[in-house]
C-alpha positions in Angstrom: 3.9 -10.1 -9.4 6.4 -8.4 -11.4 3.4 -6.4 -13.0 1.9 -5.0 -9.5 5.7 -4.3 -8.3 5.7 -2.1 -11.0 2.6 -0.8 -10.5 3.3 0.3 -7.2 6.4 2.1 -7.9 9.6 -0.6 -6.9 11.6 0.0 -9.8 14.5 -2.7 -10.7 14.0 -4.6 -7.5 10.9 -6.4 -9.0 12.8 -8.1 -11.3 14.8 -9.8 -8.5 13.3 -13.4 -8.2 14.0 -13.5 -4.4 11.4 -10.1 -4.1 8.8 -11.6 -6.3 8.9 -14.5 -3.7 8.7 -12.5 -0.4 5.9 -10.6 -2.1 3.9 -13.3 -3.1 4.6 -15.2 0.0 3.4 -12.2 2.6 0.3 -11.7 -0.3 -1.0 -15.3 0.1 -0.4 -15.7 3.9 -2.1 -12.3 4.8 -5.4 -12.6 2.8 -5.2 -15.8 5.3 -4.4 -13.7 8.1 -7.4 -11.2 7.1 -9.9 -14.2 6.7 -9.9 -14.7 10.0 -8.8 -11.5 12.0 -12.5 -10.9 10.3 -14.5 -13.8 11.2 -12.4 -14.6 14.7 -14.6 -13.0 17.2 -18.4 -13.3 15.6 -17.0 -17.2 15.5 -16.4 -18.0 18.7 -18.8 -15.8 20.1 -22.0 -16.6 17.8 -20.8 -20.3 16.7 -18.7 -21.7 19.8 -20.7 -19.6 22.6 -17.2 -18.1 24.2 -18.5 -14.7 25.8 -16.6 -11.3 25.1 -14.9 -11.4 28.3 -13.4 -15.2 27.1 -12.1 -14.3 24.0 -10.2 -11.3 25.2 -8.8 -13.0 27.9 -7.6 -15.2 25.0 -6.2 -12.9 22.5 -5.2 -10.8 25.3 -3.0 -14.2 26.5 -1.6 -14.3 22.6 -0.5 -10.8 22.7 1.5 -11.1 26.2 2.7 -14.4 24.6 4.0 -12.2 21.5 5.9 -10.0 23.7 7.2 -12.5 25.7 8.3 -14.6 22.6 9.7 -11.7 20.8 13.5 -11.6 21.8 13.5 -15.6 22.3 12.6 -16.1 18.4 14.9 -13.7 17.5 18.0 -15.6 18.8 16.1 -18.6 17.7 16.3 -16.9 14.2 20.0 -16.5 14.5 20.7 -19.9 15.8 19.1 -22.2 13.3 19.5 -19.7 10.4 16.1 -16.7 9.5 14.9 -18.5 6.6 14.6 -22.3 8.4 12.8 -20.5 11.5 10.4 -18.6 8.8 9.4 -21.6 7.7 9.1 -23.6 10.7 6.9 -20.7 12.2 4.8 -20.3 9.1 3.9 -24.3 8.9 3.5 -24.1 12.9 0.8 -21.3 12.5 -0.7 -23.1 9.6 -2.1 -26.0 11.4 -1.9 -24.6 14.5 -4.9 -22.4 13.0 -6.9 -25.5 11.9 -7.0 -26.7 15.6 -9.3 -23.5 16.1 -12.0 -26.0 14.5 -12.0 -28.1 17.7 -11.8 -25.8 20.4 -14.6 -26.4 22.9 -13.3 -24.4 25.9 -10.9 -21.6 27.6 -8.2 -23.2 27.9 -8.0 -24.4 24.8 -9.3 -21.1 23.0 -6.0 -19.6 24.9 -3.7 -22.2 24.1 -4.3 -21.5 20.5 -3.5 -17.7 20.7 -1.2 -17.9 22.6 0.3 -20.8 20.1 -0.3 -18.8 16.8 1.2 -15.1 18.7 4.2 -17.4 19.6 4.2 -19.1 15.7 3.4 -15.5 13.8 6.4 -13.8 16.2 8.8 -16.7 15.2 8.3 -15.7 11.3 7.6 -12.4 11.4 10.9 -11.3 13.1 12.5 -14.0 10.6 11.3 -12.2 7.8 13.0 -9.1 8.9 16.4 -10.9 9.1 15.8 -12.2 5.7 15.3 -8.9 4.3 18.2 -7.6 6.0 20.3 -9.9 4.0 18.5 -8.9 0.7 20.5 -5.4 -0.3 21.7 -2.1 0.7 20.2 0.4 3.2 17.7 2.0 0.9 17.3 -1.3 -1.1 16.2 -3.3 2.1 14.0 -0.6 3.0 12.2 -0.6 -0.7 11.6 -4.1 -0.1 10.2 -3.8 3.2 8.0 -1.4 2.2 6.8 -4.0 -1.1 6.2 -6.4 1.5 4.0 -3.9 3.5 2.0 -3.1 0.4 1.4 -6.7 -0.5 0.3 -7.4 3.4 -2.5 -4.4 3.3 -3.4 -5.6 -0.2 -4.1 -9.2 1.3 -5.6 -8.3 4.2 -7.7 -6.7 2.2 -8.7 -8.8 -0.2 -9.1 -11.4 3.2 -11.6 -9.0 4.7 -13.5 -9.2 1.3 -13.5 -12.7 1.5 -14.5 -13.2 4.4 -17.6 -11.2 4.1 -19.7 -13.7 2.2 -18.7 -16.2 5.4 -20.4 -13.4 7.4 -23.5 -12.7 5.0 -24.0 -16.3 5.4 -23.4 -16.2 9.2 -23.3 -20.8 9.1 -21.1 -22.5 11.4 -19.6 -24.1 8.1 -19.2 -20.9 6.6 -17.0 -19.8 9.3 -15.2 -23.3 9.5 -14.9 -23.5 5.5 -12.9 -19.8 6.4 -10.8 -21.4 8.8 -9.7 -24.2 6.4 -8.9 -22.1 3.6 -7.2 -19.8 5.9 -4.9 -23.0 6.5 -4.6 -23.9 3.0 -3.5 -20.6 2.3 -0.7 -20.5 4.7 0.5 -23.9 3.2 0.4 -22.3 -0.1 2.6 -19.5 0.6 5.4 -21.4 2.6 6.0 -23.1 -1.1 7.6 -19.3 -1.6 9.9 -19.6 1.5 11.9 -22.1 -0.5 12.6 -19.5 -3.2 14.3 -17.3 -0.7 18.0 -16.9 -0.4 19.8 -18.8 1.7 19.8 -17.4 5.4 22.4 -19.2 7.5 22.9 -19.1 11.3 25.3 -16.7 12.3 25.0 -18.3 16.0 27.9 -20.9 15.9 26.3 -24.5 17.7 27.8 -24.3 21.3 28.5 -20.2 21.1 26.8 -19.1 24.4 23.8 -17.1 24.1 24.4 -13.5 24.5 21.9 -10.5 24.9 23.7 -8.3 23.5 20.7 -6.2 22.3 18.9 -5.6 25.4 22.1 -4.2 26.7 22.6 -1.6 23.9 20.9 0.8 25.4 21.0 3.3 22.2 18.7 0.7 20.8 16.8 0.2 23.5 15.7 4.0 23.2 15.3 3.7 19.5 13.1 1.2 20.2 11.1 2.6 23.1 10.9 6.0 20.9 9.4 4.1 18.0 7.2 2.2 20.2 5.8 5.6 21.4 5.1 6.6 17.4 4.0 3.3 16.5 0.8 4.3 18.9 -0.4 6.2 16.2 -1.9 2.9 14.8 -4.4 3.1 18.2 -5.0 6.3 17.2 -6.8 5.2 14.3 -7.8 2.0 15.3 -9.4 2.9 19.2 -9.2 6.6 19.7 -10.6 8.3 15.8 -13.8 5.2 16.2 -14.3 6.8 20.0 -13.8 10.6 18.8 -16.4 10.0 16.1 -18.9 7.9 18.1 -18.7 10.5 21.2 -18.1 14.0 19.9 -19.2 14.1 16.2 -22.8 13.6 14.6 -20.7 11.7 12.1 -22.7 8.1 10.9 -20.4 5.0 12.7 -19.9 3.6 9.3 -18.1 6.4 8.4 -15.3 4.7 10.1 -15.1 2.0 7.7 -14.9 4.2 4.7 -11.8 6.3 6.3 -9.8 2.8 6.8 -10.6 1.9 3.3 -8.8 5.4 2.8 -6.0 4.6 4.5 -5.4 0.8 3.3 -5.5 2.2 -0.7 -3.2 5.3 -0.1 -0.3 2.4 2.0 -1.0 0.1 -1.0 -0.2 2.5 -3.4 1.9 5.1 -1.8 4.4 3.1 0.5 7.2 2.3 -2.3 7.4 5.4 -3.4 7.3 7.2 0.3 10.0 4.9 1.1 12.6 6.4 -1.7 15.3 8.5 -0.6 16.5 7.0 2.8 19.7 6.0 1.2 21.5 6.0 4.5 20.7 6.4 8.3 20.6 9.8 8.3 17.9 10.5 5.3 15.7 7.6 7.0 15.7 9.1 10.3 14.7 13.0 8.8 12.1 10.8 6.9 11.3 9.6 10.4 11.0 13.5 11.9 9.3 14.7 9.2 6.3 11.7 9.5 5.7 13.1 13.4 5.2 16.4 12.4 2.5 14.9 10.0 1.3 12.7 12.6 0.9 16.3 14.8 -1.0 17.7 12.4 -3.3 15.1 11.9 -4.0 14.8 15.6 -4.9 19.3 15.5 -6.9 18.1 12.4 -9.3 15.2 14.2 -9.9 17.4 17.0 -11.8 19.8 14.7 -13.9 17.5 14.0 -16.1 17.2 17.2 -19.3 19.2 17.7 -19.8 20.9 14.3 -22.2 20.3 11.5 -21.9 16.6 9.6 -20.6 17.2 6.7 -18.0 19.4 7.7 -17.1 17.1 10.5 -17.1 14.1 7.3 -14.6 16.8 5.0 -12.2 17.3 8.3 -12.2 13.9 9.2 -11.3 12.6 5.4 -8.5 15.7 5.5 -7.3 14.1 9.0 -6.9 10.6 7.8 -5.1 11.5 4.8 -2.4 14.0 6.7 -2.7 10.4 9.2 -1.5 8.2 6.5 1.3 10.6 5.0 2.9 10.7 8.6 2.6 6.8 8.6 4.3 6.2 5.7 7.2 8.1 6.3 7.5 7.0 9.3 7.5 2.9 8.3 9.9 3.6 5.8 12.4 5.7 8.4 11.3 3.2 11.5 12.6 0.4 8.7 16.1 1.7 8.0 16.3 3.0 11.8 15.9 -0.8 12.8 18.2 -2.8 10.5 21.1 -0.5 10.2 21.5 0.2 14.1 21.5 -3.6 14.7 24.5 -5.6 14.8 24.5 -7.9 11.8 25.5 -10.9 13.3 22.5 -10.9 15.6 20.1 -9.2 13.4 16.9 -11.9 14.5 17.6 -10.8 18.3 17.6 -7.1 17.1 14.7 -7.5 15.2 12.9 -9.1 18.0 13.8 -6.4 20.4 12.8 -3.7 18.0 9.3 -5.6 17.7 9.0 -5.0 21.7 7.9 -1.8 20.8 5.7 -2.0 19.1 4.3 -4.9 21.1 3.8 -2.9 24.4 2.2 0.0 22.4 -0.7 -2.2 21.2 -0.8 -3.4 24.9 -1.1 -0.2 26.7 -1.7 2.2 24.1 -5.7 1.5 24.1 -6.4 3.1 27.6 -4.0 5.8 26.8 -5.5 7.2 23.7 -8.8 6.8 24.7 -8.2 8.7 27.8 -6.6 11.5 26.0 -9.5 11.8 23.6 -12.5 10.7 26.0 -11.2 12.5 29.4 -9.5 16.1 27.9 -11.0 16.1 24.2 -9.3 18.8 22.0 -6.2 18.8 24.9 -5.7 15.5 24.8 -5.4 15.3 20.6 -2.9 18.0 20.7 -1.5 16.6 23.6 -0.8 12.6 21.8 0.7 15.1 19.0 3.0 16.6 20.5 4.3 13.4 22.0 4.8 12.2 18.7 6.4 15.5 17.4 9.0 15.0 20.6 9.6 11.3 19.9 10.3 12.3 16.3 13.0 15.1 17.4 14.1 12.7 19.9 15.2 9.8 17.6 16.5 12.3 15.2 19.1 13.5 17.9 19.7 9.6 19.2 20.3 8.4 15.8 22.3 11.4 14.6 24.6 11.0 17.2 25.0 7.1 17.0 28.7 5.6 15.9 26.4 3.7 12.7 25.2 7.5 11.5 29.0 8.3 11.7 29.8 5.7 9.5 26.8 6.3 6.8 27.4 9.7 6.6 31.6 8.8 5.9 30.9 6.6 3.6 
C-alpha cells in the first residue's frame, strides 16, 4: 500500500500506519461495493424476477432511508465513539448483504436497502470523523482524498470482477458475487482495528443536542455543496441523455468517457488536493472547481448535432475539463466540511454535511435531465452557471465565517 500511496502522489503520509489501514480498508470494501452495484439490478431482475418498477421502489426506499439516517448516525458516531460505529456499520452491511441471497419478495428486497443505506450511512459518516482526528487541515484533506483514490480504484476493479458473473449470466454466478462481496467486507473490517483510537466525545447521560442543524452557516455550506455535488448527475443521467438524444455519438461511448474519469480521480486526486492548507485556500480551490465545472457544461453542449467524430473529440475535451472541476472541488468540499464543524460533534456534522449530497442524488435526476432534454444548449449553460454562483457563493459564506478568521490569524 505504501508503494501505490506513493504512486499517486501522498507524500510522507503513506508512511503513517493508520493511512495504510484506511486505504486498504476503503480498497477491499469497495471492490465489494462495485461487485454488486454491477450485478444488483440484472440479479433481481433476470434471476429473482423483481420488475424494474420493484427494484426502484427498493433502492429508492434505501436512499430516503440514507437521508433519513444521516444526522441520526452521526450523533450515533459521537456517542459510542467514530471508530466503534465504523465498525459496527461495516459488519452490519456485511451480512446484511448476504441476506440478498434469500430475498423472495418486496418487502423483503426493501428491507435490505433500506438496511444496507442505513449500515453504509452509519460507516461512511464514521469514517469522516475518523479522519478528522488523523491531522491538520491540509493533512486530513490529503487523506481524504487517498481514501477517494483507493474507493474509485476498487470500484473499479469490482466492476471488472463482476463482469465474468455477467458473461456467465448463472444464478450461481451472481450468488457466488454476492458471497464474495460479503467476504470481502469481513476482510476489510480486520483494518478497522488498526485505526486510532476514536473515543465518544458525547458524555453517557449528556442530552442530545442538534447543534448542527441550528448552525445555519453550515446549513448553507451544505445546501451550496449539495447544489455542486449535482455535477455527479451530470455525468451519470444528463451527459448519457445528451449523447443518446442530440449526438450521432455510439451509446458505448459513454462507457469509455467514465473510464476517463475514474483513471484521471485515481491518479490525479492527491495531488489536486495539495495546497488547501487552511480554510481559505480550500474554499478558492472550491471556486475555482465551478468555474471548471461551467466550462465543461459550455463544452457538452457543443457536442449535439454535429458530425461524430467531432462530437467524440468535444465530448472527451468535456469530460476532462468535468473531472478537473471535480477534483478541486472534493478536495475544497473536504476541508470546507471538517474545519467549519465543531469538533466535539464532528459525526453529527458530518452527517448533516452528507444531507447534501443525499438530496442532490434524490432530486437532481429530473432536474438535469430537464435542463438538457427540455432547453438543450440553455439548459447546459444554465446548470453552469448555477454551479459558477454556488462556487462564488460559498467563497463569500466561508470567507466571512468566524473559523476563516481564525485560519487566516493563525
Amino acid at each position: 500500500m505504501r508503494f501505490i500511496l506513493a504512486k499517486l502522489g501522498l507524500g510522507s503520509l503513506r508512511n503513517d500506519p493508520a493511512v495504510r489501514a484506511i486505504s486498504w480498508q476503503t480498497l477491499i470494501s469497495r471492490v465489494g461495493n462495485g461487485l454488486f452495484m454491477t450485478i444488483e439490478v440484472i440479479y433481481f431482475s433476470h434471476v429473482v424476477g423483481f420488475t424494474p418498477a420493484e427494484i426502484a421502489i427498493a433502492i429508492g426506499a434505501g436512499g430516503a432511508a440514507s437521508l433519513l439516517m444521516s444526522v441520526p448516525s452521526g450523533l450515533f458516531a459521537d456517542r459510542i465513539g467514530a471508530k466503534r460505529a465504523m465498525f459496527i456499520g461495516h459488519m452490519a452491511e456485511a451480512f446484511i448483504l448476504l441476506g440478498m441471497l434469500f430475498v423472495t419478495d418486496l418487502w423483503m428486497l426493501i428491507a435490505i436497502n433500506v438496511l444496507i443505506s442505513i449500515a453504509g450511512t452509519t460507516g461512511h459518516n464514521a469514517s469522516s470523523v475518523i479522519i478528522s482526528n488523523m491531522g491538520s487541515t491540509e493533512e486530513r484533506v490529503h487523506i481524504r482524498a487517498a481514501q477517494r483514490a483507493m474507493a474509485n480504484m476498487g470500484i473499479g476493479f469490482g466492476t471488472v470482477i463482476a463482469g465474468v458473473a455477467l458473461w456467465l449470466d448463472t444464478a450461481l454466478a451472481y450468488q457466488s458475487v454476492i458471497v464474495l462481496d460479503t467476504m470481502l467486507f469481513l476482510w476489510s473490517a480486520i483494518y478497522i482495528f488498526r485505526l486510532p483510537p476514536s473515543p465518544a466525545t458525547l458524555k453517557k447521560g449528556e442530552p442530545i443536542s442538534f447543534i448542527a442543524l441550528k448552525d445555519w452557516r453550515f446549513l448553507a455550506a451544505t445546501l451550496l455543496n449539495g447544489i455542486v455535488s449535482l455535477h455527479f448527475v451530470v455525468q451519470g443521467v444528463a451527459l448519457p441523455l445528451w449523447i443518446l438524444h442530440a449526438t450521432k455519438v455510439p451509446t458505448w461511448w459513454v462507457s469509455v468517457l467514465f473510464v476517463i474519469n475514474t483513471v484521471l480521480v485515481t491518479i490525479l486526486q492527491i495531488r489536486f488536493s495539495r495546497g488547501g492548507t487552511d480554510l481559505l485556500s480550500s474554499v478558492k480551490k472550491f471556486r475555482l472547481g465551478t468555474a471548471y465545472l461551467l466550462a465543461c457544461c459550455v463544452v457538452y453542449s457543443l457536442a449535439g448535432h454535429i458530425e461524430t467524430w467531432i462530437a467524440i473529440s468535444v465530448l472527451v475535451i468535456g469530460m476532462v475539463v468535468h473531472t478537473i472541476g471535480e477534483l478541486y472541488t472534493a478536495a475544497g468540499s473536504w476541508s470546507i466540511g471538517f474545519e467549519l464543524a465543531v469538533e466535539k460533534h464532528m459525526g453529527q456534522y458530518q452527517g448533516v454535511y452528507s444531507l447534501g449530497w443525499g438530496l442532490g442524488g434524490t432530486f437532481g435526476p429530473a432536474y438535469v435531465t430537464t435542463c438538457v432534454l427540455g432547453f438543450g444548449i440553455y439548459g447546459w449553460v444554465f446548470m453552469g452557471a448555477v454551479f459558477l454562483i454556488s462556487g462564488l457563493v460559498m467563497h463569500a459564506l466561508v470567507k466571512a465565517h468566524p473559523n476563516a478568521r481564525i485560519s487566516e490569524a493563525g
